[in-house]
Predicted model as a PDB file, atoms N, CA, C, CB and O in Angstrom, pLDDT in the B-factor column:
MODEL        1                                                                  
ATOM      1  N   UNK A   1      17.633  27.821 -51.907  1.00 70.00           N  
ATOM      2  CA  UNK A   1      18.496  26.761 -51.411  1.00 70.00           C  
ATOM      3  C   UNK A   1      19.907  27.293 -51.125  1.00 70.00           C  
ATOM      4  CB  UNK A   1      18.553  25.607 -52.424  1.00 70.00           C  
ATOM      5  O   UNK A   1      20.623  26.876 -50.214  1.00 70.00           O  
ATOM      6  N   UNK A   2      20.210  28.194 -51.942  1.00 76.00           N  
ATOM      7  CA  UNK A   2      21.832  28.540 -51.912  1.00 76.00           C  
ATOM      8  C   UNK A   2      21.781  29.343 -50.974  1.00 76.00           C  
ATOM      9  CB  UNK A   2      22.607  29.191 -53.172  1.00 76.00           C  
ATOM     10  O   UNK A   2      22.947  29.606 -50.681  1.00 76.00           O  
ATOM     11  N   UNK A   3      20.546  30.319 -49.820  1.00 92.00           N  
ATOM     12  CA  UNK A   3      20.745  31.135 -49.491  1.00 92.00           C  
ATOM     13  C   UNK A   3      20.803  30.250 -47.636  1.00 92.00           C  
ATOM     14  CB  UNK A   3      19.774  32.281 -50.178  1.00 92.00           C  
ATOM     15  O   UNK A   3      21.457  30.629 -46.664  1.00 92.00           O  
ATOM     16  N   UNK A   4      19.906  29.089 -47.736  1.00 90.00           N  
ATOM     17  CA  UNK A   4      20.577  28.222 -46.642  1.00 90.00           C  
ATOM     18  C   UNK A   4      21.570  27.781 -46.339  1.00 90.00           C  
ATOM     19  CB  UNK A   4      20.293  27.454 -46.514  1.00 90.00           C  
ATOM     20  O   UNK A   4      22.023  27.689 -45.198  1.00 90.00           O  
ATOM     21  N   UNK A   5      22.209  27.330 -47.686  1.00 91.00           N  
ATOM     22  CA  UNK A   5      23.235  26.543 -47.143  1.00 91.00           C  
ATOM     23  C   UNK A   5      24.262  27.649 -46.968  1.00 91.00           C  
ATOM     24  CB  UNK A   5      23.693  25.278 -48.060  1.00 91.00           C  
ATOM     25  O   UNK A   5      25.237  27.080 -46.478  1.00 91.00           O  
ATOM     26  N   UNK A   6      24.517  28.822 -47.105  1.00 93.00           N  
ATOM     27  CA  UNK A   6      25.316  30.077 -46.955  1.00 93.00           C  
ATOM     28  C   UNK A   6      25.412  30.493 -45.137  1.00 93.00           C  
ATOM     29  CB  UNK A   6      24.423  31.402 -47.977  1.00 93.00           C  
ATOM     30  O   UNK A   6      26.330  30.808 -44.379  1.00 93.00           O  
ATOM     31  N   UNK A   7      23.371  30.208 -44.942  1.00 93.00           N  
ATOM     32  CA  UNK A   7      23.122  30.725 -43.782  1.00 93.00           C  
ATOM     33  C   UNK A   7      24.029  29.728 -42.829  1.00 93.00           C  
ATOM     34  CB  UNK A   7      21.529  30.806 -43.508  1.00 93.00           C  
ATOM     35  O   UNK A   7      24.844  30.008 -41.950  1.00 93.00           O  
ATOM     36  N   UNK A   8      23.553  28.391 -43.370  1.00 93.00           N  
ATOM     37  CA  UNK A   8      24.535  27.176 -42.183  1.00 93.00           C  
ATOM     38  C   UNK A   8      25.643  27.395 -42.087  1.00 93.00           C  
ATOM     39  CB  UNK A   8      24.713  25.656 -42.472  1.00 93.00           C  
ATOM     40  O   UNK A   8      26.323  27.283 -41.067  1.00 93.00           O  
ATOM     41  N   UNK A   9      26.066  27.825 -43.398  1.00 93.00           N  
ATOM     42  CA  UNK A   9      28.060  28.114 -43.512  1.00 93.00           C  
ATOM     43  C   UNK A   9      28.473  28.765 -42.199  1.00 93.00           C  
ATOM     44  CB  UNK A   9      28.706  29.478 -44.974  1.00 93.00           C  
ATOM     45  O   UNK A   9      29.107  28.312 -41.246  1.00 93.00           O  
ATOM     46  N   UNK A  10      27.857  30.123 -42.456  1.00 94.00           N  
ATOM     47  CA  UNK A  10      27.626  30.691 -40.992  1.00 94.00           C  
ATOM     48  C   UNK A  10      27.632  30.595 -39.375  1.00 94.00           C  
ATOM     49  CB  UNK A  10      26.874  30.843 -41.046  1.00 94.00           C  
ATOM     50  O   UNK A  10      28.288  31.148 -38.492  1.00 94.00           O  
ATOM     51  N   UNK A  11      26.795  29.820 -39.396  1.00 94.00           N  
ATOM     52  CA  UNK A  11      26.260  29.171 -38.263  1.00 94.00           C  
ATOM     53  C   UNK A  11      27.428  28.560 -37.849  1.00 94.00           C  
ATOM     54  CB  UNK A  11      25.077  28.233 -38.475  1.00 94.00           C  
ATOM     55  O   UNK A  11      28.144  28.761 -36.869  1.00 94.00           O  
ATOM     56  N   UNK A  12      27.511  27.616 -38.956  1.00 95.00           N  
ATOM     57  CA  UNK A  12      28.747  26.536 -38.407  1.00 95.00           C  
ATOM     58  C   UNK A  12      30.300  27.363 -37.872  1.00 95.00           C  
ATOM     59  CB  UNK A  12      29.211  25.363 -39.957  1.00 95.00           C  
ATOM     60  O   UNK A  12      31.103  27.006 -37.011  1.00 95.00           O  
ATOM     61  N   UNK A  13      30.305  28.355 -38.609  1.00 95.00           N  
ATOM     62  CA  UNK A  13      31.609  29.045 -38.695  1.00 95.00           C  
ATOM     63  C   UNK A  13      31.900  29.857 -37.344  1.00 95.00           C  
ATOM     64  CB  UNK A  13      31.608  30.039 -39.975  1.00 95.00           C  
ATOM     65  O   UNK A  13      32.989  30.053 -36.803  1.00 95.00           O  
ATOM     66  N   UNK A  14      30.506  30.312 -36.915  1.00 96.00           N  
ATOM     67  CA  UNK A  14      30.363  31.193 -35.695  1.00 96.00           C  
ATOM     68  C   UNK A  14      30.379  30.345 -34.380  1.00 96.00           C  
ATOM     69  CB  UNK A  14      28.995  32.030 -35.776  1.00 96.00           C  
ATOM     70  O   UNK A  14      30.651  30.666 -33.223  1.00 96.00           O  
ATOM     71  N   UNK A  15      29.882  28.796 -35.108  1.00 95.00           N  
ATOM     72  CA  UNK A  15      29.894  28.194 -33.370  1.00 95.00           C  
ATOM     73  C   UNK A  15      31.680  27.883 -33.051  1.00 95.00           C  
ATOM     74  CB  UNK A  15      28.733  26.213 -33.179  1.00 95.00           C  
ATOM     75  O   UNK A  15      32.355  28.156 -32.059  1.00 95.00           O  
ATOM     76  N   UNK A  16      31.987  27.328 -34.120  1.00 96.00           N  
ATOM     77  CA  UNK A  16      33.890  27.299 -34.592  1.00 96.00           C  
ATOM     78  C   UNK A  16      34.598  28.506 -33.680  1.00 96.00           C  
ATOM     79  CB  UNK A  16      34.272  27.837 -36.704  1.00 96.00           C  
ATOM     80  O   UNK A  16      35.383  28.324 -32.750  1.00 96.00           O  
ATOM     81  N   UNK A  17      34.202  29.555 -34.096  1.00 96.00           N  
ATOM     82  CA  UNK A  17      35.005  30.654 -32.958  1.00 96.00           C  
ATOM     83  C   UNK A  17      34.581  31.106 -32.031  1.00 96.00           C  
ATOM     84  CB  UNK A  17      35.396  31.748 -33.295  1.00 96.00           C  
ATOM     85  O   UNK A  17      35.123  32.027 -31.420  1.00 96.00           O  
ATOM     86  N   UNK A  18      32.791  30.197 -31.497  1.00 96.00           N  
ATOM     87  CA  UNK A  18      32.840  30.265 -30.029  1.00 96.00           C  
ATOM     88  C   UNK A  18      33.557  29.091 -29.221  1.00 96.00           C  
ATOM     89  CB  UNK A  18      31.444  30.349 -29.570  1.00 96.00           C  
ATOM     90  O   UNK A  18      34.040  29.000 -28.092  1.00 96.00           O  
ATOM     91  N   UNK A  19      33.477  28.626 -29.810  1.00 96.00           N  
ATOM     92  CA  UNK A  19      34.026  26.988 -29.423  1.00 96.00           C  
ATOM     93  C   UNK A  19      35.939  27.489 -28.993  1.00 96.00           C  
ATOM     94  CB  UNK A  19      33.828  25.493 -31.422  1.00 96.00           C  
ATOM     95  O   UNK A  19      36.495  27.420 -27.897  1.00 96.00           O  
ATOM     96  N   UNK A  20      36.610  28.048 -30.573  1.00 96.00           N  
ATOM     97  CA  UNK A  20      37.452  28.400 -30.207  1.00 96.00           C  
ATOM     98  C   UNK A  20      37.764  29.211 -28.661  1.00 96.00           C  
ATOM     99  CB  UNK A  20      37.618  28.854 -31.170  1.00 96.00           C  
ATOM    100  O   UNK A  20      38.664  28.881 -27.889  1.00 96.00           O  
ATOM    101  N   UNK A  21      36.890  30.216 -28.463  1.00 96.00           N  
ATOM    102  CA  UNK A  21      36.608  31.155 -27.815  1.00 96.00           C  
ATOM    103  C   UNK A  21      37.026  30.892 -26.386  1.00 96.00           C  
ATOM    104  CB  UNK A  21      35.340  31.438 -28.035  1.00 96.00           C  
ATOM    105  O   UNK A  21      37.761  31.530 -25.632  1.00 96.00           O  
ATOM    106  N   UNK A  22      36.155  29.452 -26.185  1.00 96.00           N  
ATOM    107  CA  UNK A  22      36.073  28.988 -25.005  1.00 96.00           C  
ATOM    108  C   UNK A  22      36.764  27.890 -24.538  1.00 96.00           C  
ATOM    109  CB  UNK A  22      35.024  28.820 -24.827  1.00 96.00           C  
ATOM    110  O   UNK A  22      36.581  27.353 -23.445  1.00 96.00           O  
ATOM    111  N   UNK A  23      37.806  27.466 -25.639  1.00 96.00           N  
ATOM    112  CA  UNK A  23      39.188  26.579 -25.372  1.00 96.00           C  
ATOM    113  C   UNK A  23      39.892  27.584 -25.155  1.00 96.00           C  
ATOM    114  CB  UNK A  23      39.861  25.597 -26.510  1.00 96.00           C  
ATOM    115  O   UNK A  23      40.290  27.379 -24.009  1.00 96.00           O  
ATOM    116  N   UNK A  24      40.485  28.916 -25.618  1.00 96.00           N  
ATOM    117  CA  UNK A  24      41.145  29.984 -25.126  1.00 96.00           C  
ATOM    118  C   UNK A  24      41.270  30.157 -23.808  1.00 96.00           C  
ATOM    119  CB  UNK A  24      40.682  30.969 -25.548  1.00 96.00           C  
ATOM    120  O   UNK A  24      42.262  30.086 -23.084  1.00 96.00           O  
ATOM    121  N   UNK A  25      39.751  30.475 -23.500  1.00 96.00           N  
ATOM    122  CA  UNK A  25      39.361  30.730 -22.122  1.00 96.00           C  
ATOM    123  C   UNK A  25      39.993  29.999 -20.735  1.00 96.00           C  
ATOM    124  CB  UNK A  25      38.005  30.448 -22.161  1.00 96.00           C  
ATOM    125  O   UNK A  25      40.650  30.397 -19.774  1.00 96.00           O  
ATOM    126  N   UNK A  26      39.360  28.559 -21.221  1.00 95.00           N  
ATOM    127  CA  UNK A  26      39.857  27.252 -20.195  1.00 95.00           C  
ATOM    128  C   UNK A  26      41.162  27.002 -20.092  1.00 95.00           C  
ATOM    129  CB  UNK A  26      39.363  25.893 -20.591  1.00 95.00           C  
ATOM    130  O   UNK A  26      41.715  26.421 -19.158  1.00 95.00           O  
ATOM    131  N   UNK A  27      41.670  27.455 -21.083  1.00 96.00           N  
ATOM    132  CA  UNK A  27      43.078  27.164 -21.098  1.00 96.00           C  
ATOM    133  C   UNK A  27      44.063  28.481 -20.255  1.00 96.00           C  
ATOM    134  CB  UNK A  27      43.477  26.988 -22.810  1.00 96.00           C  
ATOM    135  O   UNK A  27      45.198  28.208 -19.865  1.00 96.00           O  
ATOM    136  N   UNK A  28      43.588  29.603 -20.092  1.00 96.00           N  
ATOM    137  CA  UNK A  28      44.019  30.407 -19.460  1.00 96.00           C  
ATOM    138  C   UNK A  28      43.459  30.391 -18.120  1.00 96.00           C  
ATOM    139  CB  UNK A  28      43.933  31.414 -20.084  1.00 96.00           C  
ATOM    140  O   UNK A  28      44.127  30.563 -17.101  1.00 96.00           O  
ATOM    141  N   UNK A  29      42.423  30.216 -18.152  1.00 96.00           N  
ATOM    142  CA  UNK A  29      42.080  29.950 -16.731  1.00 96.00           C  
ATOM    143  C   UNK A  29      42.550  28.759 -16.250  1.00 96.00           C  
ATOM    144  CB  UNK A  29      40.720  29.957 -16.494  1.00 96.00           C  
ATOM    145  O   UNK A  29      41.898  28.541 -15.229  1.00 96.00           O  
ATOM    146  N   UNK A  30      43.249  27.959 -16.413  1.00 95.00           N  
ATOM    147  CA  UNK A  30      43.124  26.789 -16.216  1.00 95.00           C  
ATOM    148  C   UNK A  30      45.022  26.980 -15.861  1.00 95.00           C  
ATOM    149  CB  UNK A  30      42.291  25.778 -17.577  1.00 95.00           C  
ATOM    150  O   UNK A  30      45.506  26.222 -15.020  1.00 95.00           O  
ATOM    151  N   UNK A  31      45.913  27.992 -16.553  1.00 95.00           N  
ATOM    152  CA  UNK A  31      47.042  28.240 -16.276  1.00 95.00           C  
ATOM    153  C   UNK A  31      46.977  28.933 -15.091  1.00 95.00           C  
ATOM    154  CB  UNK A  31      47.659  28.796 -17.226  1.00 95.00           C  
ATOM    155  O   UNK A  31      47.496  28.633 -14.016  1.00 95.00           O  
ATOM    156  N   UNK A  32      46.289  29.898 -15.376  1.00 94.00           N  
ATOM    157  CA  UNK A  32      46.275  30.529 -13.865  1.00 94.00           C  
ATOM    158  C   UNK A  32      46.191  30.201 -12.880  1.00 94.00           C  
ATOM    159  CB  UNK A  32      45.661  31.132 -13.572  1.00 94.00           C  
ATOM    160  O   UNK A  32      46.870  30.649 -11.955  1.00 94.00           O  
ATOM    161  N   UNK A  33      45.111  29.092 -12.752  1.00 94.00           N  
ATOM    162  CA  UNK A  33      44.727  28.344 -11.519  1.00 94.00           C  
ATOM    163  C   UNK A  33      46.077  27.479 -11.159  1.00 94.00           C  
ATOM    164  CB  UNK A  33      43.314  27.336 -11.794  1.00 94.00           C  
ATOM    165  O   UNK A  33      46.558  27.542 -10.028  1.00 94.00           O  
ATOM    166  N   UNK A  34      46.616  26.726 -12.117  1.00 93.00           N  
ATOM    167  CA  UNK A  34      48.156  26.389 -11.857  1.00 93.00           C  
ATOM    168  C   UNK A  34      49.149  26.535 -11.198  1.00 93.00           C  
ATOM    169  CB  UNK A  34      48.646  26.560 -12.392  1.00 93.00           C  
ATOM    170  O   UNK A  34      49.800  25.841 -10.416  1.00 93.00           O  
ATOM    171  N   UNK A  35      49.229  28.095 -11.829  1.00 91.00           N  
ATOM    172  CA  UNK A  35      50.239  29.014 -11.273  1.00 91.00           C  
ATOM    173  C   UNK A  35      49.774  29.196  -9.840  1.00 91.00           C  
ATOM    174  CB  UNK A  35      50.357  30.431 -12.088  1.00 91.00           C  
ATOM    175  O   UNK A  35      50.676  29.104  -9.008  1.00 91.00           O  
ATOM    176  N   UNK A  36      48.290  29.488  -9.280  1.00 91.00           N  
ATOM    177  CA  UNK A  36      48.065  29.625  -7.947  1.00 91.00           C  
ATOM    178  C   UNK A  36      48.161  28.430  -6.836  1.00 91.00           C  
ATOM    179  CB  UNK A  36      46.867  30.128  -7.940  1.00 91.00           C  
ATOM    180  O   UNK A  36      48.507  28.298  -5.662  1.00 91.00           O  
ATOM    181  N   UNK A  37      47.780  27.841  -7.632  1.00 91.00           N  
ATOM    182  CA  UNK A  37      48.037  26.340  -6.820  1.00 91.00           C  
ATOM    183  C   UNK A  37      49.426  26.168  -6.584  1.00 91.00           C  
ATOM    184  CB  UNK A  37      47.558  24.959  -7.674  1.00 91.00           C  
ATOM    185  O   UNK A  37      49.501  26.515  -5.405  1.00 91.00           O  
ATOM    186  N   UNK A  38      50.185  25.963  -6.817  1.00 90.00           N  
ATOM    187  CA  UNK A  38      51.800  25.883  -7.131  1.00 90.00           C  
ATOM    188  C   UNK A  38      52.136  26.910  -6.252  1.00 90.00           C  
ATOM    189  CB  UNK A  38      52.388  26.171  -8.767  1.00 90.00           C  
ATOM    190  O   UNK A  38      52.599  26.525  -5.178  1.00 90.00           O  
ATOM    191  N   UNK A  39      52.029  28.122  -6.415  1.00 87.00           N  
ATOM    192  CA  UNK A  39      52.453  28.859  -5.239  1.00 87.00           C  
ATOM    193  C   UNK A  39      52.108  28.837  -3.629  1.00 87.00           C  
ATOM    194  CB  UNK A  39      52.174  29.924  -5.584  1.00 87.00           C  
ATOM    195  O   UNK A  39      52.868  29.323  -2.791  1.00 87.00           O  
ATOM    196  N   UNK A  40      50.692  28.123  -3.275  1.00 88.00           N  
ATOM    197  CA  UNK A  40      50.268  28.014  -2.609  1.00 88.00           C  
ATOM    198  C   UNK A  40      50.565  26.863  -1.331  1.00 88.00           C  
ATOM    199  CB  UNK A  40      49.501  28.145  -3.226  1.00 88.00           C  
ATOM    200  O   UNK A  40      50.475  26.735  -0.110  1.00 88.00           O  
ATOM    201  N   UNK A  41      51.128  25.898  -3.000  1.00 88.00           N  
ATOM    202  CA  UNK A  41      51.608  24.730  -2.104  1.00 88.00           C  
ATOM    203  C   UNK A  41      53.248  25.189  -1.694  1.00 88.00           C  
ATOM    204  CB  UNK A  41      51.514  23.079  -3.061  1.00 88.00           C  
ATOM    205  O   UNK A  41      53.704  25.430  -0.576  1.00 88.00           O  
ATOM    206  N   UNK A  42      53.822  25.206  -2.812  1.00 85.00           N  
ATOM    207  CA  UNK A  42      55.629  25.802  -2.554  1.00 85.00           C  
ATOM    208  C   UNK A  42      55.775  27.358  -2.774  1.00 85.00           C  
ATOM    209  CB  UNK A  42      56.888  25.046  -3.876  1.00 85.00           C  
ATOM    210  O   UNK A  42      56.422  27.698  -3.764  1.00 85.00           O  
ATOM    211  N   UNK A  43      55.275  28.287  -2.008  1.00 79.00           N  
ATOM    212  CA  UNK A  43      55.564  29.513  -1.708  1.00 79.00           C  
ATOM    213  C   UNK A  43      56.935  30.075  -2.330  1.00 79.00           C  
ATOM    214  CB  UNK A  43      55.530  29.561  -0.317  1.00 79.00           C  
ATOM    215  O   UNK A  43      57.940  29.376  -2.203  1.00 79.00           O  
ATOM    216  N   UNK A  44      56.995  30.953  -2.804  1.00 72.00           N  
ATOM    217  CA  UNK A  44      58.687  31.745  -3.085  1.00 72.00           C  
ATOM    218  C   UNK A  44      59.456  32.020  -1.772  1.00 72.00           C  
ATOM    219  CB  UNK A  44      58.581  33.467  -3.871  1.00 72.00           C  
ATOM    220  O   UNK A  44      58.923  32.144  -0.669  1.00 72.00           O  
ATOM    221  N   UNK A  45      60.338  32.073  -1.947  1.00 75.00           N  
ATOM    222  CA  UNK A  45      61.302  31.724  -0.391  1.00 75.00           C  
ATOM    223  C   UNK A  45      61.062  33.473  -0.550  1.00 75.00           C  
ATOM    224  CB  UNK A  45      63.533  30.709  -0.355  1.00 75.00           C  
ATOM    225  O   UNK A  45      60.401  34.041  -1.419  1.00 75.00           O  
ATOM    226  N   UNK A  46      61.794  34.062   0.534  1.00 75.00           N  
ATOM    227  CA  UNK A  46      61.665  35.923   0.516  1.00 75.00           C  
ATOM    228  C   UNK A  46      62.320  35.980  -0.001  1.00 75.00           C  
ATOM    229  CB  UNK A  46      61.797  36.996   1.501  1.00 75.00           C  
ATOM    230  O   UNK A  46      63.231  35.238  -0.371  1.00 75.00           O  
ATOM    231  N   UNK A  47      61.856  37.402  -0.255  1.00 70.00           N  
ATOM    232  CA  UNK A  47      63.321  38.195  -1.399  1.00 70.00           C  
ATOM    233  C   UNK A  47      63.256  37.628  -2.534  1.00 70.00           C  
ATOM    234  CB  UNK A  47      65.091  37.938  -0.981  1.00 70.00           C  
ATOM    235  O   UNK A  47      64.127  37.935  -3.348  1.00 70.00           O  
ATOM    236  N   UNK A  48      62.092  36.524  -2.974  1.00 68.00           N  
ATOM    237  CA  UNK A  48      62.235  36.301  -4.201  1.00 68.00           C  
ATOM    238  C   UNK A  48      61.077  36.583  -5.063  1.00 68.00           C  
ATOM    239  CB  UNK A  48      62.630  35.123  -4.304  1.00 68.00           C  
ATOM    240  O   UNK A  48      60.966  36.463  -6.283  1.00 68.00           O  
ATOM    241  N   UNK A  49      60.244  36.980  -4.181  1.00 63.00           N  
ATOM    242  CA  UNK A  49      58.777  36.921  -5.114  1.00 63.00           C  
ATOM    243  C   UNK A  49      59.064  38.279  -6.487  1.00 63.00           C  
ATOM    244  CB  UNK A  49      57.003  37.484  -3.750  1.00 63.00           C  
ATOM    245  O   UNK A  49      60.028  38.930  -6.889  1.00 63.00           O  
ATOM    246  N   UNK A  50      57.574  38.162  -6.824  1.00 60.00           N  
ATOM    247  CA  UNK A  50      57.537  39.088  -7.897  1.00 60.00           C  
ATOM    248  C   UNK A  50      57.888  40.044  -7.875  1.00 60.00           C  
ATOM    249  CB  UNK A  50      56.718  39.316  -8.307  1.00 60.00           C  
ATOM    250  O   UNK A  50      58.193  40.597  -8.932  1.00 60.00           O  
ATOM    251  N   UNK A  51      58.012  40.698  -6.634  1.00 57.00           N  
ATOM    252  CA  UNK A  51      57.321  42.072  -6.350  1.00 57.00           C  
ATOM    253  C   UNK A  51      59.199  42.562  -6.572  1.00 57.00           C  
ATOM    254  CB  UNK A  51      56.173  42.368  -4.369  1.00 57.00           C  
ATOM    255  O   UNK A  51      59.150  43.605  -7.225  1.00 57.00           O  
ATOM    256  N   UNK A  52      60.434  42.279  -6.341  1.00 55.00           N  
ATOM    257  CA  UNK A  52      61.337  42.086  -5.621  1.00 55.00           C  
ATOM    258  C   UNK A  52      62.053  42.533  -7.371  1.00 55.00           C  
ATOM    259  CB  UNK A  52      61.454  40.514  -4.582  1.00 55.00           C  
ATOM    260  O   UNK A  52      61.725  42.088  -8.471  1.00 55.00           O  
ATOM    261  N   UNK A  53      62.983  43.444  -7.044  1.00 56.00           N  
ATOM    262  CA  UNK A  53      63.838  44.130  -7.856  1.00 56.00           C  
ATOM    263  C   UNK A  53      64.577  41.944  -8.299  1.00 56.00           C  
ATOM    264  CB  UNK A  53      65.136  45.831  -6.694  1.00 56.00           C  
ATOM    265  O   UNK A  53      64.218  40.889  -7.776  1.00 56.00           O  
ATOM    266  N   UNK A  54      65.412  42.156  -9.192  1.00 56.00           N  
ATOM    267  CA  UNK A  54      66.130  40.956  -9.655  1.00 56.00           C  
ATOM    268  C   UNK A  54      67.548  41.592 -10.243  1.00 56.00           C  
ATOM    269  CB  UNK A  54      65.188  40.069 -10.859  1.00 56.00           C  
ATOM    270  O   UNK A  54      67.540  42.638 -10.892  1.00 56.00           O  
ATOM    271  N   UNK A  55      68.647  40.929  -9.979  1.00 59.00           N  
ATOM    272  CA  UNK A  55      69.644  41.312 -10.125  1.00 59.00           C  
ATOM    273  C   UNK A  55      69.766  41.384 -11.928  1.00 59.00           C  
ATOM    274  CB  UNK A  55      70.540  40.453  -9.249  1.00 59.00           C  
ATOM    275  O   UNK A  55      68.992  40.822 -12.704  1.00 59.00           O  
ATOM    276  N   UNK A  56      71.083  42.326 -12.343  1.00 58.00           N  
ATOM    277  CA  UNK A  56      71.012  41.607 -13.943  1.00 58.00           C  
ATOM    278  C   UNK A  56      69.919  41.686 -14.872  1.00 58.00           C  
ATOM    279  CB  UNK A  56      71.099  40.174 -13.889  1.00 58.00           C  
ATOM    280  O   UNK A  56      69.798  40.949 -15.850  1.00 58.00           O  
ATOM    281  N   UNK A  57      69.090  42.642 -14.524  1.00 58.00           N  
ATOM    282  CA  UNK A  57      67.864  42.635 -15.071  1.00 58.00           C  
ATOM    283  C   UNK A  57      67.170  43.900 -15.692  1.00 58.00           C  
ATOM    284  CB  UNK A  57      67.136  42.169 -14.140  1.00 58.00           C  
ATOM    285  O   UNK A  57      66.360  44.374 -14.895  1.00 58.00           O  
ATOM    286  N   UNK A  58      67.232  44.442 -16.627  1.00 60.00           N  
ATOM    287  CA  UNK A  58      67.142  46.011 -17.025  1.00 60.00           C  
ATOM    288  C   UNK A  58      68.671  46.171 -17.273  1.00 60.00           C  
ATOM    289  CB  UNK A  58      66.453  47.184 -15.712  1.00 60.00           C  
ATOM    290  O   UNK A  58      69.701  45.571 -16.963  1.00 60.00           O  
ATOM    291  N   UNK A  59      68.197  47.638 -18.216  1.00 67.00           N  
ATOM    292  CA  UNK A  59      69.222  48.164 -18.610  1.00 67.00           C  
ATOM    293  C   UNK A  59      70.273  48.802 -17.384  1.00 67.00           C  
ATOM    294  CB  UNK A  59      68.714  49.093 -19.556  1.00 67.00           C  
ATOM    295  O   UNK A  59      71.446  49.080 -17.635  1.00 67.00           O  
ATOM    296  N   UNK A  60      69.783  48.946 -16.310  1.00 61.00           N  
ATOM    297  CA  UNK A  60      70.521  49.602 -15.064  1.00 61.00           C  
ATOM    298  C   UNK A  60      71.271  51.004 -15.079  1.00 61.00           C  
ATOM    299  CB  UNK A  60      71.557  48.667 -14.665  1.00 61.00           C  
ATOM    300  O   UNK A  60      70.678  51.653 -15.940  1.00 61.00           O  
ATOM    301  N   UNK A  61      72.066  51.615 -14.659  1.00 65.00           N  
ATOM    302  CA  UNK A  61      72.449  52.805 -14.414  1.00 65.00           C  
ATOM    303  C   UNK A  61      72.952  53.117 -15.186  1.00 65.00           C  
ATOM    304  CB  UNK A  61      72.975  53.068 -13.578  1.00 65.00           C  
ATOM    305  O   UNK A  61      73.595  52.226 -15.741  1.00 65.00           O  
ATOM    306  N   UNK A  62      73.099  55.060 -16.034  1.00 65.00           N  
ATOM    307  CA  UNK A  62      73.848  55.127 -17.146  1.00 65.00           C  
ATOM    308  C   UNK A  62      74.460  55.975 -16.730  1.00 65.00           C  
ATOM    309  CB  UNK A  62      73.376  55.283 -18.349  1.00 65.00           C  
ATOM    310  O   UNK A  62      75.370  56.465 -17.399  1.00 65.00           O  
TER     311      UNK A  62                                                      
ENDMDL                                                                          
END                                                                             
């Protein structure tokens, strides 16, 4: 008997951090998709995207 209810402990515990697993998941995917949407609709004006040095930013010249 004790060696079932150990086994369920288990069980239960493992579906817990798939479960976790896959709220992680959705939730990052689910930012991302955000972030793409959002850009897609209101674009970065030029010169501003990611790619683009930023003033004030780093340690800069020594």
């Amino acid at each position: 008997m004790r060696s079932l209810r150990s086994t369920a402990r288990q069980v239960t515990s493992t579906a817990q951090e798939v479960a976790l697993a896959g709220v992680r998941t959705g939730l990052a995917l689910t930012t991302t998709m955000t972030l793409v949407v959002r850009r897609a609709i209101r674009p970065d004006p030029p010169g501003t995207g990611s790619g683009t040095a930023r003033t004030g930013s780093g340690p800069g010249p020594r």
